[in-house]
C-alpha positions as CSV (number, residue, x, y, z in Angstrom):
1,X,0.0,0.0,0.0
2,X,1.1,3.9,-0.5
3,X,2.6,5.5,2.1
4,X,-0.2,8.1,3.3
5,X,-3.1,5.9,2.3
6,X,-5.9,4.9,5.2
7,X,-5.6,1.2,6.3
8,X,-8.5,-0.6,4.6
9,X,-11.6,-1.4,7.4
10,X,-13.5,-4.9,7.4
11,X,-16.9,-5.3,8.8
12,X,-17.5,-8.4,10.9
13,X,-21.0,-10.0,10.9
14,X,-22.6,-7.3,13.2
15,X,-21.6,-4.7,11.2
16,X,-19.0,-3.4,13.5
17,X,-15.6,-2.5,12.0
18,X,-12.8,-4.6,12.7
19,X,-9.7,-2.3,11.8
20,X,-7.2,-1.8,14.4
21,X,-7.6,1.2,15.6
22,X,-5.4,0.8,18.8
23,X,-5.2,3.0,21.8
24,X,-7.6,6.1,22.4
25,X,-8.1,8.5,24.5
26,X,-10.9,11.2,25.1
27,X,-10.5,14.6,27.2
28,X,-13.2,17.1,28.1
29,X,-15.0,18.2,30.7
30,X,-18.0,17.4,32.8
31,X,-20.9,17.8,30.0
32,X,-19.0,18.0,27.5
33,X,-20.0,14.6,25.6
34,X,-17.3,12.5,26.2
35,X,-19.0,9.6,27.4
36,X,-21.2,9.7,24.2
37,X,-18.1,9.3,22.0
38,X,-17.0,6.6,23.6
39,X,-19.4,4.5,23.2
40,X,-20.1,5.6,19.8
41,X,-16.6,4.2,19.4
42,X,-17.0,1.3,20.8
43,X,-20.0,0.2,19.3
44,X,-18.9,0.8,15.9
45,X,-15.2,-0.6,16.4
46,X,-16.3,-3.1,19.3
47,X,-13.4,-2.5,21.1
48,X,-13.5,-1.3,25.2
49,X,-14.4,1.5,26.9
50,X,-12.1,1.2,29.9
51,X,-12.9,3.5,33.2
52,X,-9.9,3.5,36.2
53,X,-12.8,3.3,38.2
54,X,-14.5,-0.1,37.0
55,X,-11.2,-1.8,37.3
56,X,-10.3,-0.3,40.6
57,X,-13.8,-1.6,41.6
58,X,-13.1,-5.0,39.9
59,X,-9.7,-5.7,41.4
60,X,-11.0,-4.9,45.1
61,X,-14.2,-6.9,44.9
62,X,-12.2,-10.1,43.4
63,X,-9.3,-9.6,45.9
64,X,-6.7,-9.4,43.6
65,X,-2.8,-8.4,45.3
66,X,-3.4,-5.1,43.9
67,X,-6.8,-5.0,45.0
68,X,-5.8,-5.4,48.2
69,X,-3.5,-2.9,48.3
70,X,-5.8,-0.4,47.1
71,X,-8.2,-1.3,49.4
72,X,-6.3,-1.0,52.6
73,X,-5.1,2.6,51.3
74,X,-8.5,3.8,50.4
75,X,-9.6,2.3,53.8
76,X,-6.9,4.7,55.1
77,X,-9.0,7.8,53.5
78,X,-5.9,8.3,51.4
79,X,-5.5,8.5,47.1
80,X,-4.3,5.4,45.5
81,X,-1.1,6.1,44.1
82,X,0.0,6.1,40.1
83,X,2.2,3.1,41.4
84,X,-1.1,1.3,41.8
85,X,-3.5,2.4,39.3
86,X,-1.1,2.1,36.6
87,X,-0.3,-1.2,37.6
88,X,-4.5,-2.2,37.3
89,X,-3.8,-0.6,34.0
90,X,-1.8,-2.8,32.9
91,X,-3.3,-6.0,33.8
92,X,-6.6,-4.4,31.9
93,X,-4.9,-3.3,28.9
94,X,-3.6,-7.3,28.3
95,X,-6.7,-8.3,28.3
96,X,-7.7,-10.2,24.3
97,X,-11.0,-7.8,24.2
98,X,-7.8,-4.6,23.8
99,X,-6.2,-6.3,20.6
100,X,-7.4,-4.0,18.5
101,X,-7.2,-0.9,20.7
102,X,-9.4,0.6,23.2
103,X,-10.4,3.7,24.7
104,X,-9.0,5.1,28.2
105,X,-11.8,6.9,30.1
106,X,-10.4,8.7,33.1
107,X,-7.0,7.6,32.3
108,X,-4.2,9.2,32.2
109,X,-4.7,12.2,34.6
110,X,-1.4,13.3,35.1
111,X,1.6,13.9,32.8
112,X,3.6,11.1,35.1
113,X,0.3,8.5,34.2
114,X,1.1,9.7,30.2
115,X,4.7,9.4,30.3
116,X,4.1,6.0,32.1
117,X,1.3,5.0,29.2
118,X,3.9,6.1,26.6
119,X,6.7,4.0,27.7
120,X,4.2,0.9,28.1
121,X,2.5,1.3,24.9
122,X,6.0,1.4,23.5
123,X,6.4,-2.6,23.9
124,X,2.8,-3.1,22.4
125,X,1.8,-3.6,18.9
126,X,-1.7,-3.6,17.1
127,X,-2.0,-5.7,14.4
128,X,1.9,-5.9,14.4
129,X,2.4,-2.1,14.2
130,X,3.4,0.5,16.7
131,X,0.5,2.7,17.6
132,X,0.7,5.6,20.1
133,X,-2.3,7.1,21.8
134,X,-4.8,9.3,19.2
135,X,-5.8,11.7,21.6
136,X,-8.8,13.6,21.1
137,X,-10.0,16.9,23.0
138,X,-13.4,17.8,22.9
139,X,-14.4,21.2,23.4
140,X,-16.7,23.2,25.2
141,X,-17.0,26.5,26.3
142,X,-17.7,27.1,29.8
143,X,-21.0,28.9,29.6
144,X,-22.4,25.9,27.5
145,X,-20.8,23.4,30.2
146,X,-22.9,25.1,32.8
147,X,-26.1,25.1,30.8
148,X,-25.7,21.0,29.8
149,X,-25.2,20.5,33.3
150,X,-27.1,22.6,35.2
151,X,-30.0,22.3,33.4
152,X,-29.8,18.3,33.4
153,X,-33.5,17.2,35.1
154,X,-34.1,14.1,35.4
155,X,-37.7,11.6,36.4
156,X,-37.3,8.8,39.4
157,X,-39.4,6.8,38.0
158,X,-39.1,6.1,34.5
159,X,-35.1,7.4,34.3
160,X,-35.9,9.6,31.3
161,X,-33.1,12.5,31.3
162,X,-34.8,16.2,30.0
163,X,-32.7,20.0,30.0
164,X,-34.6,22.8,30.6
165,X,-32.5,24.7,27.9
166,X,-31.9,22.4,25.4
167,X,-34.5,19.4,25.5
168,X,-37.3,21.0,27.8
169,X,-40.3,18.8,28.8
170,X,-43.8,19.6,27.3
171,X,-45.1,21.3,30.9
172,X,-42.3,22.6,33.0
173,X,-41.1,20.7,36.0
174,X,-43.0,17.0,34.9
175,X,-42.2,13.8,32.7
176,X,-43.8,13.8,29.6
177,X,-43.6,9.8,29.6
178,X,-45.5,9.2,33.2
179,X,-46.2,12.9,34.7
180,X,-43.6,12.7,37.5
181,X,-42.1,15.5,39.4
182,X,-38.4,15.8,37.4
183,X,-35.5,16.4,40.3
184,X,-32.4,18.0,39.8
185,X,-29.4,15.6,41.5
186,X,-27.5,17.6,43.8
187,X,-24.3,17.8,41.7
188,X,-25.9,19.3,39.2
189,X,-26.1,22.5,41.2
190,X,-24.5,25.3,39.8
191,X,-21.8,25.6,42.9
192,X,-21.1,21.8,42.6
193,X,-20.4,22.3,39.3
194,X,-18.1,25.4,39.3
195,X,-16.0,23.6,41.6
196,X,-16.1,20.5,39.0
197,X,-14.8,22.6,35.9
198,X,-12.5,24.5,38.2
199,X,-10.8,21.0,39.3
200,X,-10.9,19.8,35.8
201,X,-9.1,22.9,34.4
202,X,-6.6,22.7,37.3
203,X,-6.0,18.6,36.6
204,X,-6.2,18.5,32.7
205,X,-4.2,21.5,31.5
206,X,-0.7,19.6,32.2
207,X,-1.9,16.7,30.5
208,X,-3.3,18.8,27.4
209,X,0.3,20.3,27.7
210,X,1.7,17.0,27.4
211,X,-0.1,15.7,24.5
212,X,0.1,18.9,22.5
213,X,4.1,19.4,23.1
214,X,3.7,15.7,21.1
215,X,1.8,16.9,18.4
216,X,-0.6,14.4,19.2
217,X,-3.9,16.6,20.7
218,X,-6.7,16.8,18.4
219,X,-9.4,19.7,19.3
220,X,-12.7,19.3,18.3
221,X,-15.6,21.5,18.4
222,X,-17.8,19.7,21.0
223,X,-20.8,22.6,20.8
224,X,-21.7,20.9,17.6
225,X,-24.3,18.9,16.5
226,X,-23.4,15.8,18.1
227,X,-24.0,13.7,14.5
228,X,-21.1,16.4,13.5
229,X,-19.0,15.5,16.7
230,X,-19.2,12.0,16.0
231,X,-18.3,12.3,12.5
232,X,-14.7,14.3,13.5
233,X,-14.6,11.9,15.8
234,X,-14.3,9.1,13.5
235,X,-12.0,11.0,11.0
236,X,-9.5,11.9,13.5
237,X,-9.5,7.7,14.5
238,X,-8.2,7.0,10.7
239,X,-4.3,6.4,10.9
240,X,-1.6,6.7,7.7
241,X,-0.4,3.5,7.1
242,X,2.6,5.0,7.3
243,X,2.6,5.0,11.1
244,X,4.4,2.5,12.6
C-alpha cells in the first residue's frame, strides 16, 4: 500500500468495524459529551471503553494483590497512588477484548500516568504495528458546560433524562412519559459544578500540555451537532499506514 493511504476497514458480521484502531483517549469536561463518544466508538469498532474506576472496583471486589492494596489505602482515606493504578492498568490493557485498541476513560490524569502510558505502549503492537495514543480533546465552552449540566433534570421513576435549555419537557417541571415530578441531582447544582470545571481545568491542563508538546492533541468543536462531533470523531480515529 502507498505511504499516506488509510488502512483498509473490514466489517465483521454485526456490522462493527474490525480495523485496528489501537489505543484512544478522550478529554473534556463534565458535560461536554465525552461519554457519548465513547461509546459511539465502541460500538462501531467493538473495542473497550475502559474507566480507572471499573477496574479499581473490579480488582477490590475479586481480591486481587493489587486490589488489596488499594483497598487497605482507600480504607486509610488516602488516594491510590499512580504506582497502583497504573499497575491495574496494565493488567486491563492485556486483556484479548484490547487487541485492537481501546479507549481510556479517566486515564491518564497526570503527565507522570502519560509518560508511564507512553513508555508501556511502547512494547505493544496492534496488528503488528506501533500505535501511540490518538488523543482527542473535545471542546466546550464554559457557559455551554454550565447550561448541559445545570439544566440536566431528570424523572425517578421512569429514568428519562430532560434539560430545561436544550430538551425541555412539554409542561415545566414533569415527565412527559409518566407525569412525575423531574428532580435535579445535587451535583448538578451550579456551585457543585463550578467547583467540578474549576478542578478539571486545574488537573487536565498539564496533561493537554503534554499531548500537545507531542503533536498528538486533536481539538474538536464539541458545541456541535453531536452527529457532526461523531463524525470528527471518527476521521481523527483514521491512521496513515505509514505510522508504525
Amino acid at each position: 500500500m502507498v505511504a499516506g493511504m488509510s488502512v483498509p476497514i473490514a466489517a465483521d458480521t454485526a456490522g462493527r468495524q474490525t480495523a485496528f484502531v489501537g489505543p484512544i483517549i478522550l478529554l473534556g469536561a463534565p458535560g461536554a459529551g465525552k461519554g457519548t463518544q465513547a461509546q459511539l466508538i465502541a460500538e462501531r469498532y467493538g473495542i473497550p471503553q475502559i474507566s480507572t474506576g471499573d477496574i479499581l472496583r473490579s480488582n477490590v471486589s475479586r481480591g486481587t494483590e493489587l486490589g488489596k492494596k488499594a483497598k487497605a489505602v482507600m480504607d486509610r482515606g488516602e488516594l491510590v497512588s499512580d504506582e497502583l493504578v497504573c499497575g491495574m492498568v496494565a493488567d486491563r490493557l492485556q486483556q484479548p477484548d484490547c487487541a485492537r485498541g481501546f479507549i481510556l476513560d479517566g486515564f491518564p490524569r497526570t503527565a507522570a500516568q502519560a509518560n508511564w502510558l507512553d513508555e508501556f505502549l511502547a512494547a505493544r503492537t496492534f496488528g503488528g504495528r506501533h500505535l501511540p495514543p490518538v488523543v482527542i480533546s473535545i471542546e466546550v465552552g464554559y457557559n455551554q458546560l454550565l447550561q448541559r449540566l445545570t439544566g440536566r433534570r431528570s424523572c425517578p421513576s421512569d429514568g428519562q433524562i430532560y434539560n430545561i435549555y436544550s430538551h425541555p419537557p412539554k409542561k415545566e417541571g414533569i415527565c412527559d412519559l409518566c407525569g412525575s415530578q423531574l428532580i435535579q441531582r445535587p451535583d448538578d447544582k451550579e456551585e457543585v459544578i463550578a467547583k467540578r470545571l474549576e478542578k478539571y481545568q486545574a488537573e487536565t491542563l498539564p496533561l493537554v500540555d503534554y499531548y500537545r508538546n507531542q503533536g498528538r492533541l486533536q481539538k474538536l468543536n464539541g458545541e456541535l451537532p453531536v452527529e457532526q462531533v461523531t463524525a470528527a470523531t471518527f476521521a481523527a480515529l483514521v491512521r496513515p499506514e505509514a505510522e508504525k
